[in-house]
C-alpha positions in Angstrom: 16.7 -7.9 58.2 13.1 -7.5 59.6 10.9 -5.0 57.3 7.7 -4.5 59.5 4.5 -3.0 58.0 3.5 0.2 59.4 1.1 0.3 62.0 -2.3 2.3 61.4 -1.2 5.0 64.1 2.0 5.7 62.0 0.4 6.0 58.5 -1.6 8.1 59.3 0.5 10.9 61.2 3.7 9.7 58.7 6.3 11.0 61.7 8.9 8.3 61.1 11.9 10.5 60.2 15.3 9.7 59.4 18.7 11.9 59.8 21.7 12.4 57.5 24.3 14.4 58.1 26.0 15.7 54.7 29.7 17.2 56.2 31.6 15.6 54.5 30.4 15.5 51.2 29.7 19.2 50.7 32.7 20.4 51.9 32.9 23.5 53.8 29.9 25.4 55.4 28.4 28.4 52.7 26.4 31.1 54.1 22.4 31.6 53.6 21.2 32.8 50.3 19.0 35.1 52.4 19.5 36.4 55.9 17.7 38.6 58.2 17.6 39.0 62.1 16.1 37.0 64.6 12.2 39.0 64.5 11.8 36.6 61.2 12.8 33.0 61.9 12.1 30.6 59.5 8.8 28.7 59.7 7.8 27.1 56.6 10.3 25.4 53.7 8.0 24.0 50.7 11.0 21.7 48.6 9.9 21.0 44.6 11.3 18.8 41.7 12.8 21.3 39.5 15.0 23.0 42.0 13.7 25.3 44.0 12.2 26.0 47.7 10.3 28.3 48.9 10.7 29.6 52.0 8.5 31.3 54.7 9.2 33.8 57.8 7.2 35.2 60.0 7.5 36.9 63.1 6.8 40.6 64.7 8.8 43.3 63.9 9.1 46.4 65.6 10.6 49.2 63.3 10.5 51.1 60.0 12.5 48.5 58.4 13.4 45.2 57.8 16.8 44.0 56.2 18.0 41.2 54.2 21.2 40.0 53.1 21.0 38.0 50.0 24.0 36.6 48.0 24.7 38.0 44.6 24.0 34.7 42.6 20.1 35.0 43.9 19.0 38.4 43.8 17.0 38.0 40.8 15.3 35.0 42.4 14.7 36.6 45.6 13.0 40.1 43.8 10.8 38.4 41.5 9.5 35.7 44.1 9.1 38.2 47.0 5.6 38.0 48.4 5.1 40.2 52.1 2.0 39.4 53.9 0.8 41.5 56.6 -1.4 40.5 59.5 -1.3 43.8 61.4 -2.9 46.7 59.5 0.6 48.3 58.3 1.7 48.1 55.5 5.5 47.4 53.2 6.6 51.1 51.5 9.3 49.5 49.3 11.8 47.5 49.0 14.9 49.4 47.8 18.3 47.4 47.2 21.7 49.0 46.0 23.3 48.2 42.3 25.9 46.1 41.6 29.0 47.6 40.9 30.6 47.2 37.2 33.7 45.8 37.3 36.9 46.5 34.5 36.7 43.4 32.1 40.1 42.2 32.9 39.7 42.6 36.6 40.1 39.0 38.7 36.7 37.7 39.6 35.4 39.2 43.1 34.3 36.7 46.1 30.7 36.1 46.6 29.2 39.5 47.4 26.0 40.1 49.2 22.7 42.8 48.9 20.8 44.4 51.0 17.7 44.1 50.5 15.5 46.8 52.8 12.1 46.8 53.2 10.8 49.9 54.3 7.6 49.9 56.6 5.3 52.3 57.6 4.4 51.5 60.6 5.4 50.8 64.5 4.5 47.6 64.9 4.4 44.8 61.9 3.3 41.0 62.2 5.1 39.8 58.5 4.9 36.5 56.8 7.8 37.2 54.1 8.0 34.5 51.2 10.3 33.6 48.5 12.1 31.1 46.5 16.1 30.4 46.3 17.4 27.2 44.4 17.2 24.1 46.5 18.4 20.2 45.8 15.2 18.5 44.8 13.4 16.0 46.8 13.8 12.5 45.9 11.4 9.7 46.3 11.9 6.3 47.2 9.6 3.4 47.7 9.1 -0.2 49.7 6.5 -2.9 48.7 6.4 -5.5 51.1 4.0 -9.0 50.5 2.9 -9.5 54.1 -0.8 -10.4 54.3 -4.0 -10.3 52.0 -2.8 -7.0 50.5 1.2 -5.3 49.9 1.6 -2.6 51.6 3.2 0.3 49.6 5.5 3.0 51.7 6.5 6.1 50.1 9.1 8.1 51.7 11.3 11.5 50.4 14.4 12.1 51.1 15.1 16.0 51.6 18.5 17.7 51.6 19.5 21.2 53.1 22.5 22.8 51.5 20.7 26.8 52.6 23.4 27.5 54.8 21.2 27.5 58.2 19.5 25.2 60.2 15.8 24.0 59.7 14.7 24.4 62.8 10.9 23.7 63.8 10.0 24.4 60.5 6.6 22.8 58.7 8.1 21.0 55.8 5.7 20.1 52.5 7.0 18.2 49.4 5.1 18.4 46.2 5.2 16.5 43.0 5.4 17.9 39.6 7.7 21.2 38.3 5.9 24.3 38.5 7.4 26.9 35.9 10.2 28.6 37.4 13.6 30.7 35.8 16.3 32.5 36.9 15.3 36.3 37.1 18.5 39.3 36.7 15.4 42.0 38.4 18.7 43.3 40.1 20.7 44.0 36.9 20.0 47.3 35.1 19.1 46.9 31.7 19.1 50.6 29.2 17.7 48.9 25.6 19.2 50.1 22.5 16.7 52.3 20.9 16.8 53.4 16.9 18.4 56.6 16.0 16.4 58.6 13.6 17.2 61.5 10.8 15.5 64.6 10.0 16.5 64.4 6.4 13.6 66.4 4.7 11.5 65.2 2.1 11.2 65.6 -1.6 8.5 64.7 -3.5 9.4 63.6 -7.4 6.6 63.0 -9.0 2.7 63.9 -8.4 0.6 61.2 -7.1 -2.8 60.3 -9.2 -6.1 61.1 -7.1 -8.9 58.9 -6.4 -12.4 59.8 -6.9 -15.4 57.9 -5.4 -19.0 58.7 -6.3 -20.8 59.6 -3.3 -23.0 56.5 -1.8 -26.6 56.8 0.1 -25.1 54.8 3.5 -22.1 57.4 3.7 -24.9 60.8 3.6 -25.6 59.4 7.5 -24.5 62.0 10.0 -22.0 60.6 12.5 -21.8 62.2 15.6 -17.9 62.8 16.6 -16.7 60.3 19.6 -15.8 62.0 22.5 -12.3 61.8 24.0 -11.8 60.2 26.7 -11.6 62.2 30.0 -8.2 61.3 31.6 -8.0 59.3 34.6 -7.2 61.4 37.2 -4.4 59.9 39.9 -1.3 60.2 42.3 2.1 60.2 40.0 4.1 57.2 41.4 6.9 58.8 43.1 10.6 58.6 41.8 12.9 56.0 42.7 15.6 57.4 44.7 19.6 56.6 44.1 19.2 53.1 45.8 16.1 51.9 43.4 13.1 50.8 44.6 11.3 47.3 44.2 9.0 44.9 45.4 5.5 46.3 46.2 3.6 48.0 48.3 1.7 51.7 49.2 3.8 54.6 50.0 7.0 56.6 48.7 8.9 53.7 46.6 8.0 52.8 42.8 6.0 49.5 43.4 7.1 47.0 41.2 5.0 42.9 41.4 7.2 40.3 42.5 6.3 36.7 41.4 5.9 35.3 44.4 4.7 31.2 44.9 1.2 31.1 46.1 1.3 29.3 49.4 -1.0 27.9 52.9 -1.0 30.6 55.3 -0.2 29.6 58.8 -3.5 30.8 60.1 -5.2 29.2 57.5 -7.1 26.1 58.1 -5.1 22.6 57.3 -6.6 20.1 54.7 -8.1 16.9 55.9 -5.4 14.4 56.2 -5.6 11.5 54.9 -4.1 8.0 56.0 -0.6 7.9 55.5 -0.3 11.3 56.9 -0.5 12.2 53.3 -1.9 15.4 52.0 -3.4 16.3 48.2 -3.0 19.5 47.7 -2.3 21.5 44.5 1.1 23.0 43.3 1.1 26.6 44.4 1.0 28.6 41.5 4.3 30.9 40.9 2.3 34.4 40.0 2.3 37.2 40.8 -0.6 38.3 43.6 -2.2 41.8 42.6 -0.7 45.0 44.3 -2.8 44.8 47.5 -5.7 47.3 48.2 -5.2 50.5 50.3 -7.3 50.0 52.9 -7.1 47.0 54.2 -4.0 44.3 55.0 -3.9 41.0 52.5 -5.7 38.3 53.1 -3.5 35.0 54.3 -6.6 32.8 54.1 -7.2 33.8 50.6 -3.7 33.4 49.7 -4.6 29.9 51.2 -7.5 28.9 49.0 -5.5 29.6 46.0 -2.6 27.1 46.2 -5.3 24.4 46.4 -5.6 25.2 42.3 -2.4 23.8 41.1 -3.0 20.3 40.5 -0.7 18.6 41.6 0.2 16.4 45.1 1.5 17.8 47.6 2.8 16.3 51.0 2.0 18.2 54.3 4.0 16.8 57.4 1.9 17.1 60.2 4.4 17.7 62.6 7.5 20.4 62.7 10.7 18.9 61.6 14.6 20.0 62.3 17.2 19.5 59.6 20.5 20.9 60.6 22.5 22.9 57.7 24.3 20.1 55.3 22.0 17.0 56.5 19.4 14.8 55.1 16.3 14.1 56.1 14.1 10.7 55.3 10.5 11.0 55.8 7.7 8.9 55.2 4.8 10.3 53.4 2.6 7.4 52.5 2.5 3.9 54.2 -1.0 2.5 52.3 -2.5 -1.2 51.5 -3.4 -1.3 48.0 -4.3 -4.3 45.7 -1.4 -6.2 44.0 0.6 -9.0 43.8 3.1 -11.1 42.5 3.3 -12.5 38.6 5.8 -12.7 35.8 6.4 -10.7 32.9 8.2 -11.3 29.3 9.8 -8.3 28.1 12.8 -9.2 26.0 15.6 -6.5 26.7 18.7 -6.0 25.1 20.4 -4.9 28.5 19.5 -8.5 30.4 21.2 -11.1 29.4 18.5 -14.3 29.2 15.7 -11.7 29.1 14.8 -13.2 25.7 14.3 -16.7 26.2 13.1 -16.2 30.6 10.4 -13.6 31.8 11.4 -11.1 34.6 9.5 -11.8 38.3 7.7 -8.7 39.0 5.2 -6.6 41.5 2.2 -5.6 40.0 -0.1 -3.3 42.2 -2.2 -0.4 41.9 -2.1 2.9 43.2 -4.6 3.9 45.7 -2.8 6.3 48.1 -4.6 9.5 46.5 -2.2 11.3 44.9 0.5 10.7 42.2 3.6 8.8 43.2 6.7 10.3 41.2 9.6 8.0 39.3 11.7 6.4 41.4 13.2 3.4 43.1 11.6 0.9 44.7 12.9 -2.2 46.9 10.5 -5.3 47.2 10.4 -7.3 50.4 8.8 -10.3 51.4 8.0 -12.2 55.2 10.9 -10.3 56.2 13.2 -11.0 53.1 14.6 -8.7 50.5 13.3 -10.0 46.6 15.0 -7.2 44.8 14.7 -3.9 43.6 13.5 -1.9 40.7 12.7 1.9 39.1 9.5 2.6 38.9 8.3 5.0 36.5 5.9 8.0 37.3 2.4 6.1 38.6 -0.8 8.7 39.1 -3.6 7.7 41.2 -5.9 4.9 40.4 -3.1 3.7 37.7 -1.2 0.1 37.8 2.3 -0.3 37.4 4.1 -3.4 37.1 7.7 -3.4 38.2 10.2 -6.3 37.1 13.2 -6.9 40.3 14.5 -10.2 39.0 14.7 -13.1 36.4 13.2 -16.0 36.9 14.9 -18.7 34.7 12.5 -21.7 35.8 10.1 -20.6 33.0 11.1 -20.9 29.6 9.6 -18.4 26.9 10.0 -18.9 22.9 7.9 -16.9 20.3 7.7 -16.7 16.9 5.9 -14.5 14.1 4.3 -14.8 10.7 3.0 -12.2 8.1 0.2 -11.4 5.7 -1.9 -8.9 4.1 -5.4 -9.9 4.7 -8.8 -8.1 4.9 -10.6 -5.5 2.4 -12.8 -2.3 3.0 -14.4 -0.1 0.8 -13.0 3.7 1.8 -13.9 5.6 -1.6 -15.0 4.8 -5.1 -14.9 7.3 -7.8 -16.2 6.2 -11.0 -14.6 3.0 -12.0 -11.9 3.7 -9.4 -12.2 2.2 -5.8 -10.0 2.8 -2.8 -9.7 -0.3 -0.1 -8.8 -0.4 3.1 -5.7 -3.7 4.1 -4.5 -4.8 6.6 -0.7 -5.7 7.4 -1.4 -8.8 9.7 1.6 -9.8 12.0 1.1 -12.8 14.0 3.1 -13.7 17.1 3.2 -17.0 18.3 4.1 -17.3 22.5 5.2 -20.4 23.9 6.1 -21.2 27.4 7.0 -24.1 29.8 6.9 -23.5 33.3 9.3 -25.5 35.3 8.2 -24.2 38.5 6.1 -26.4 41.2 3.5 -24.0 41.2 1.2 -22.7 38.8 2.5 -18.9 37.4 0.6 -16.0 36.0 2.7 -14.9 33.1 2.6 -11.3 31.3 3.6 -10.8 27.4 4.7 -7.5 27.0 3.9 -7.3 23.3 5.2 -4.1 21.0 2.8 -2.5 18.7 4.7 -0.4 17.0 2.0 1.8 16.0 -0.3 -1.4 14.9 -3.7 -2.1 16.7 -4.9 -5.5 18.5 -7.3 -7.7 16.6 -9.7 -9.5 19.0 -6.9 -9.7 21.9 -7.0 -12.7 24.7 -9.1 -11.7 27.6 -7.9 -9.4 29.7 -5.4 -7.9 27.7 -3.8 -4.3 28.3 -2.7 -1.7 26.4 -0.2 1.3 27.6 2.5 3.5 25.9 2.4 1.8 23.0 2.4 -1.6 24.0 0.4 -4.6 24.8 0.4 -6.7 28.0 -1.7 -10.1 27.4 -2.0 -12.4 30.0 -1.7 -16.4 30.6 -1.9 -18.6 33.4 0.5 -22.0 33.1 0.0 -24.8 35.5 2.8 -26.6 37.5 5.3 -28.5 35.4 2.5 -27.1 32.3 2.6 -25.3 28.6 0.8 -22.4 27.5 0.1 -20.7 24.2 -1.3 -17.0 22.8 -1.4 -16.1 19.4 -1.6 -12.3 19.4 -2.7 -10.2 16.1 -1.8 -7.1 15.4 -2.9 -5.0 12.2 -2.1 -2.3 10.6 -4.0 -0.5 7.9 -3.0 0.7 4.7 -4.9 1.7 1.7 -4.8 0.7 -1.9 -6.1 2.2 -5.3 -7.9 -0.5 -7.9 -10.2 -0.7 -10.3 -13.0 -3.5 -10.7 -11.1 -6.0 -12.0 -9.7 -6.6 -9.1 -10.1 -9.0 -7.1 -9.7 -7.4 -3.5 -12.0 -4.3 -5.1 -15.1 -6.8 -5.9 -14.7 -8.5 -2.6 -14.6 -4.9 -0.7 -17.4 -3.8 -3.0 -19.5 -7.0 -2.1 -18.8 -6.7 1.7 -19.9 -2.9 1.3 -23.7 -3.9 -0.4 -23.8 -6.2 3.0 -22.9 -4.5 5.9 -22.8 -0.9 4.5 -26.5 -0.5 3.9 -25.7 1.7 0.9 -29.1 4.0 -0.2 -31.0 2.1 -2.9 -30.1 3.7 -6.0 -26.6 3.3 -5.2 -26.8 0.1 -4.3 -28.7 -1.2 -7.8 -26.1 0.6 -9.3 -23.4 -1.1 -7.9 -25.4 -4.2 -8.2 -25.4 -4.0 -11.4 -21.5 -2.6 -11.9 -20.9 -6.3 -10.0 -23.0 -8.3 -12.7 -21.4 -6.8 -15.4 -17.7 -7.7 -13.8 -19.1 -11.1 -13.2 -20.3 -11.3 -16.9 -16.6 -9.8 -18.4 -14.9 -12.3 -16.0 -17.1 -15.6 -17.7 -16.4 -13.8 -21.1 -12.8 -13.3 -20.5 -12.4 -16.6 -18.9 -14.5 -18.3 -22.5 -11.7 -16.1 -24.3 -8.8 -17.4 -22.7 -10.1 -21.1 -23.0 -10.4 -20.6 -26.8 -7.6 -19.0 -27.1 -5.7 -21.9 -25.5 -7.9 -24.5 -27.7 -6.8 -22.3 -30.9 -3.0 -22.6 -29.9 -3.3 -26.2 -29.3 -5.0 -26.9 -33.0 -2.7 -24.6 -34.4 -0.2 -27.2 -32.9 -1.6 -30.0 -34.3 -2.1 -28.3 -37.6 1.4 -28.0 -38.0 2.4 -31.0 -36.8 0.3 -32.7 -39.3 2.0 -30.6 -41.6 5.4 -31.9 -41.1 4.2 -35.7 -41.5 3.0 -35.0 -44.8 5.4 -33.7 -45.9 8.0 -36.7 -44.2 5.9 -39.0 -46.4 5.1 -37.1 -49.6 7.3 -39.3 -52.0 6.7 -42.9 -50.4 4.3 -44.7 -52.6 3.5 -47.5 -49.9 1.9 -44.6 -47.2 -0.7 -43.0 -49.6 -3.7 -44.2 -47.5 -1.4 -42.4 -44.7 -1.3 -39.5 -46.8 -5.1 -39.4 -47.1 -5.6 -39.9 -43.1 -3.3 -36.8 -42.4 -4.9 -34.8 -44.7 -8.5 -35.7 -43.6 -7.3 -34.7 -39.9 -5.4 -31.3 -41.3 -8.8 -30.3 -43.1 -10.6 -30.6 -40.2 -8.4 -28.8 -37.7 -8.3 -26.3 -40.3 -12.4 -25.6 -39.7 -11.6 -26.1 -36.1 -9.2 -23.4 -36.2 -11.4 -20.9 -37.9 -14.3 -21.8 -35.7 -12.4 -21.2 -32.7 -11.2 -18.0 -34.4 -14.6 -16.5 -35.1 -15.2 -17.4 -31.6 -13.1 -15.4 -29.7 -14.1 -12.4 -32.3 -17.4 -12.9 -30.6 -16.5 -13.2 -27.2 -13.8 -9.9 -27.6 -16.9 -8.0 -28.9 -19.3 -9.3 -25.7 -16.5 -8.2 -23.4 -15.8 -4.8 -25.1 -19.9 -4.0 -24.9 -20.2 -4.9 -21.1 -17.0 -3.0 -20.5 -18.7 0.0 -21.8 -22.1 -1.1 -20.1 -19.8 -0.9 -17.1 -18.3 2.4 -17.4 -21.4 3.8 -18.2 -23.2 2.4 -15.2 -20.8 3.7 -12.5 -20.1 7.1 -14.6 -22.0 8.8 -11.7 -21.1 7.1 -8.6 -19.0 9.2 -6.4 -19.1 7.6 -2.9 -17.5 8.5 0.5 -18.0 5.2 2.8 -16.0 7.2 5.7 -18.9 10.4 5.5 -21.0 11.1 7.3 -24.5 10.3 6.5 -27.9 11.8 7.2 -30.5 9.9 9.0 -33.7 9.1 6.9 -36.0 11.0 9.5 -34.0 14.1 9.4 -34.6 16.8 6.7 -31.1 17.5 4.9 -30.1 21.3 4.9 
């Protein structure tokens, strides 16, 4: 299998085509959704993403009328997206179409029927450009990147179906990208609303109501001079529909009635610039309505032009007529473009690949640079003339990267694993003695590969942040959709590994005393460059916290020494006591009771002590609360600058 990249000559006119016939797997033929005579052939198809075509005829016609046969089913369509262009002077009287017959509820469904749809004409001699939409399959995109010199070369082609029910024939095709809005219309289906009946009943009044009085007022004494009415505008009456109805638009004897019509290139209008790859950025036309046109003078084709170039989206111009044959495919390329990628490998663990966990997948990486956006869908990877695989890829607008995995490549090895903590702490708001801090929810993954390959690999993490945010990333990291893709580079036969940190903040309510509060509070009086009262204050607030914590910590070590003497004191006690009655131990006696005496004073010493201490510590307490009684602080506000005058 040779895959060749396309020559200059053919990207830029984009003429390779390819034919499908479709027989046998639509079953029999169906007749048009719209059909007139021969004056209007078809001369321009326009195929969307959301189903839907618009199609374009133009020819002369020499009459008082032009008539369309249009299937039941798309009526609606075909009224509300009628659009008549005139390049002759005359002009379209109105477009008049029978109703559809009701039917008893229990009758058998009818076959298909068809409308006529007649356009009355004023005029001789007519040069028409009739427009409209009818449902159409969608266009489908498919891709080729082939790896065949400094740069890949990416080829975008569509693949178009016609199911209309006629031949395509010489017709100037366009593709576009994106879904303008479009819905079914019933325009064709009379609709009577149910209105509200209403009563004369009379009225009786039961009781009197109370009066108001309001004492006059200087401002109402003004004179105001009574409005005028306004004069009515003087006009034609429309005239009345007949028995067939009247739609459409137009000047002259029917009730004009907009169709929403797709904005669209006039033939006569001049082309956009191609660019290489025979590809063409042009805007979505727009599905409104045009404005009823003005008596006097035909509408404009080259204006209609200049307004589908306001749509946004890409759209693909071929350059050259194509034929499509009713029930046949068509594959034509649309973009054949160098463009900077390569080659890499990504780890991206998923459920649906077996081995994707523990071996990355081998991927194309490359950017687009064709201009427009490239919409989802498959792409097949080549090689010097070999196939590597295939993948989807997702939509990819201009100037973006996408990376595409087509394979698993098992001679690289990938383990990871994760840790957890709760780290950091930022002042957000203190109130009084309560603060609000800022922590983080630290998760730490660990990424270790081996790459058993003779030659050195760039490797991709894909890396899930579930909402969390990178803390100081590897170089070169990326970030899309919610995830993170860090790179590494692992020699021949070599080991690599990334630590990646993601955080995630959450806030906490605590008073001084705590520990994370202090430490916020501190790092705030650093970096936060508090105003100077505020900061002495909370100087201050931080001396007293460091005095209660000595004091408290004094407390709790006599506190300790008291319940260690107490202890003793009774261990003493019990000695005695063992040895009261035995004559031979009284100098024992008199050592024991020496030692009791004196843990005794120790005991009361160590008492009065922590009195003292629990009276410091209340007293700085209340020094405390006292000193921060006023602060009301709002790190997150915003602040004014010292040169500029608050207002």
């Amino acid at each position: 299998m040779s895959i060749a990249r396309s020559a200059p000559s053919r990207r830029s006119h984009a003429a390779a085509i390819l034919s499908l016939s479709l027989f046998g797997a639509f079953g029999c033929a169906r007749r048009p959704a719209v059909e007139t005579g021969p004056t209007l052939p078809l001369r321009r198809v326009v195929v969307y993403r959301n189903g839907v075509g618009y199609f374009e005829r133009q020819g002369r016609v020499e009459g008082d009328a032009v008539n369309f046969r249009v299937s039941q089913s798309e009526v609606g369509d075909f009224l509300a997206t009628l659009a008549v262009m005139e390049q002759g002077g005359s002009s379209v009287r109105s477009a008049a179409f029978p109703m559809p017959e009701e039917q008893a509820a229990d009758a058998p469904p009818a076959p298909e029927r068809r409308r006529n749809v007649r356009l009355a004409l004023d005029g001789r001699e007519h040069d028409l450009v009739v427009g409209y939409t009818v449902e159409t399959p969608i266009w489908r995109p498919t891709y080729r990147l082939v790896f065949q010199g400094a740069q890949p070369q990416v080829q975008a082609w569509g693949i178009v179906q016609n199911l209309s029910g006629e031949d395509w024939s010489n017709v100037n095709l366009s593709l576009v990208s994106g879904s303008p809005v479009s819905f079914r219309s019933e325009l064709a289906t009379p609709v009577i609303p149910v209105r509200p009946t209403v009563t004369d009943r009379g009225a009786v009044i039961d009781a009197v109501p109370q009066s108001d009085t309001t004492l006059a007022q200087e401002e109402q004494r003004q004179i105001v001079a009574p409005v005028a009415a306004p004069t009515p505008a003087t006009g034609t009456p429309a005239a009345e529909m007949d028995d067939a109805g009247g739609s459409g638009y137009g000047r002259g004897g029917g009730v004009a009635t907009r169709s929403r019509a797709p904005r669209r290139p006039s033939a006569t209008a001049a082309p956009a610039a191609p660019m290489a790859g025979g590809y063409y950025r042009q805007p979505v036309p727009s599905m409104q309505a045009p404005p009823p046109p003005p008596s006097s003078t035909p509408r404009n084709l080259a204006a209609l032009a200049a307004l589908a170039v306001q749509g946004g989206a890409t759209r693909y111009d071929l350059p050259q007529t194509v034929t499509i044959p009713d029930r046949s495919a068509t594959m034509v390329m649309l973009v054949a473009r160098d463009v900077p990628g390569e080659q890499m490998y990504l780890f991206a663990p998923d459920p649906g690949v077996g081995d994707s966990g523990a071996h990355p997948f081998h991927v194309a990486r490359f950017e687009n640079r064709t201009g427009g956006t490239l919409e989802r869908g498959p792409i097949a990877i080549f090689e010097h003339n070999a196939f590597l695989g295939q993948g989807m890829m997702e939509s990819l607008p201009d100037g973006a990267t996408t990376t595409v995995p087509f394979s698993l490549e098992r001679g690289v090895a990938v383990e990871s694993s994760q840790t957890s903590a709760v780290e950091g702490s930022r002042l957000v708001r203190m109130v009084r003695e309560t603060l609000t801090i800022e922590r983080y929810s630290v998760t730490r993954t660990t990424y270790r590969a081996r790459n058993g390959l003779d030659h050195s690999v760039r490797l991709l993490y894909r890396h899930a942040l579930d909402g969390a945010q990178l803390f100081e990333p590897p170089t070169g990291t990326e970030t899309s959709n919610g995830n993170a893709l860090v790179p590494t580079a692992i020699d021949s036969h070599g080991r690599s590994e990334v630590v990646v940190t993601a955080r995630r903040p959450f806030t906490v309510n605590a008073d001084l005393s705590n520990d994370q509060a202090a430490d916020a509070l501190t790092a705030y009086l650093r970096d936060g460059h508090p105003p100077d009262a505020i900061a002495a204050t909370l100087r201050s607030a931080l001396d007293l916290r460091r005095q209660i914590a000595e004091l408290t910590q004094q407390r709790d070590n006599q506190v300790t020494r008291r319940d260690d003497l107490q202890r003793n004191a009774e261990e003493t006690r019990g000695n005695l006591l063992a040895i009261q009655r035995n004559p031979a131990a009284a100098d024992l006696r008199a050592q024991l009771t020496a030692r009791l005496a004196r843990t005794a004073t120790e005991i009361d010493q160590t008492i009065r002590r922590i009195v003292e201490l629990d009276t410091q510590v209340g007293e700085r307490r209340v020094r405390l609360v006292e000193a921060i009684r006023g602060v009301e602080l709002d790190v997150n506000a915003p602040t004014t600058p010292a040169n500029t005058p608050a207002r």
